[in-house]
C-alpha positions as CSV (number, residue, x, y, z in Angstrom):
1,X,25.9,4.6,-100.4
2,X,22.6,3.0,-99.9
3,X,21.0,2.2,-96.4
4,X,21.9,-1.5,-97.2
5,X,25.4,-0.7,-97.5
6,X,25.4,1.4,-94.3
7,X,23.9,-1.5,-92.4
8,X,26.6,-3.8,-93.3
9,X,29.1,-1.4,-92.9
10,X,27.6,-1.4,-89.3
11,X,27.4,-5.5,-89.2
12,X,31.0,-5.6,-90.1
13,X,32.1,-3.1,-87.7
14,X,30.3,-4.9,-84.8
15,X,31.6,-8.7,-86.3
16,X,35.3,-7.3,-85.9
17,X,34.5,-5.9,-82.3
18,X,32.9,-9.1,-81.2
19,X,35.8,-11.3,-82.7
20,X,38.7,-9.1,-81.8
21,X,36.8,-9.4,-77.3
22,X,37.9,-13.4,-78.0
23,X,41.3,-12.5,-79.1
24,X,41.1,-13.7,-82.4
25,X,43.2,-11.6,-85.1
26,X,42.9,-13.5,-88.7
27,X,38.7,-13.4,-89.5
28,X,38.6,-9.8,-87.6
29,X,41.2,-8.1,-89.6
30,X,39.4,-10.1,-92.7
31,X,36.4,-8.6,-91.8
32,X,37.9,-5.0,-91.7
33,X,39.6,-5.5,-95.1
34,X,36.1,-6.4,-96.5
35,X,34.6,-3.1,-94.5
36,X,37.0,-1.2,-96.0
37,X,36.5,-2.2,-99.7
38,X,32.8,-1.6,-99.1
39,X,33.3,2.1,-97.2
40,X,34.7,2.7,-100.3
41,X,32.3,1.5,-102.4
42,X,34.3,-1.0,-104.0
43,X,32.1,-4.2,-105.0
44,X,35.1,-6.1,-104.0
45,X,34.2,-6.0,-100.7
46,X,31.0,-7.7,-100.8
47,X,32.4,-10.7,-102.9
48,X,35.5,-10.7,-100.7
49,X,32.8,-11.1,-98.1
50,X,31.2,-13.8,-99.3
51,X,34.0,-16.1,-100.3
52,X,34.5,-16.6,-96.5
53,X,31.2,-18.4,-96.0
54,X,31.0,-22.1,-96.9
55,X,33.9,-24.5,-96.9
56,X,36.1,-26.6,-94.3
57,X,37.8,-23.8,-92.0
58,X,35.9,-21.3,-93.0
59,X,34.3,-18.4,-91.8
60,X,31.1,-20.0,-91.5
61,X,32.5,-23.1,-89.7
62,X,33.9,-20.6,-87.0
63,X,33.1,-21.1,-82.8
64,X,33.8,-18.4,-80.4
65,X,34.5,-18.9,-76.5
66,X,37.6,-21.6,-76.9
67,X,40.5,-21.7,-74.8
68,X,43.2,-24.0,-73.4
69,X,43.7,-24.2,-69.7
70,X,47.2,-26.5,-68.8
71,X,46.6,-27.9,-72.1
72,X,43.4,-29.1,-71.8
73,X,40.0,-27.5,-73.9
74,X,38.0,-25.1,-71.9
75,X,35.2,-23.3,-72.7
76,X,35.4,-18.9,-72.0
77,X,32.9,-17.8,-69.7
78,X,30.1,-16.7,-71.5
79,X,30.7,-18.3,-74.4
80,X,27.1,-19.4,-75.6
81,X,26.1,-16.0,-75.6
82,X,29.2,-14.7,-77.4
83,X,28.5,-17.4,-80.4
84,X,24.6,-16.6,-80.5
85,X,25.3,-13.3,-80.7
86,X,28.5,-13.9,-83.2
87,X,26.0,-16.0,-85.4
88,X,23.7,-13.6,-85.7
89,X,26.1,-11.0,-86.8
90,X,27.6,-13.0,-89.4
91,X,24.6,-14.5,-90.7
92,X,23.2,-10.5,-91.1
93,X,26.2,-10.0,-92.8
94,X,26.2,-12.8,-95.3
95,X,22.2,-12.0,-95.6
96,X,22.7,-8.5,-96.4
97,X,25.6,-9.0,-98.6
98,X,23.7,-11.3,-100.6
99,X,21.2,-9.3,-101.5
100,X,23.5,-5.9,-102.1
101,X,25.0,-8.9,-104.6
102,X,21.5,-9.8,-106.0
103,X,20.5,-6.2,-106.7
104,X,23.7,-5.8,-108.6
105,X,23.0,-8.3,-111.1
């Protein structure tokens, strides 16, 4: 496994931390099934990865920090700093499987 992988592997690890602190369940157990294909060097992982990005409802189009008080939209405290830090995360993920990608061709 290369240091490229490793770093993902890392990326991914702290993506499904950062989404599982907002409570959300479907994109951080995605994320692990894609870590897991990739700990076991499985190329499946990294296009399983990639197939999230891009698209209406997709993993690319996804906010952090939302909530519903009495019915009624309400941001989380701390929310801008959860999503800057959430973007850059998934954007290191989507840049470093990209390349693992490119080097495989």
């Amino acid at each position: 496994m290369g240091p490229m992988t490793e770093q993902l592997i890392d990326v991914l690890d702290q993506l499904a931390t950062v989404l599982e602190s907002d409570g959300d369940t479907h994109w951080s157990q995605w994320i692990r099934k894609a870590r897991a294909h990739v700990m076991n060097s499985d190329y499946y992982g990294i296009e399983f990865l990639l197939s999230g990005y891009g698209g209406a409802g997709s993993f690319s189009d996804l906010i952090l920090g939302q909530s519903s008080i009495n019915g009624a939209f309400a941001w989380k405290p701390g929310h801008v700093e959860l999503n800057n830090k959430f973007d850059a995360l998934r954007d290191e993920a989507a840049a470093l499987a990209g390349t693992i990608k490119r080097s495989q061709g």
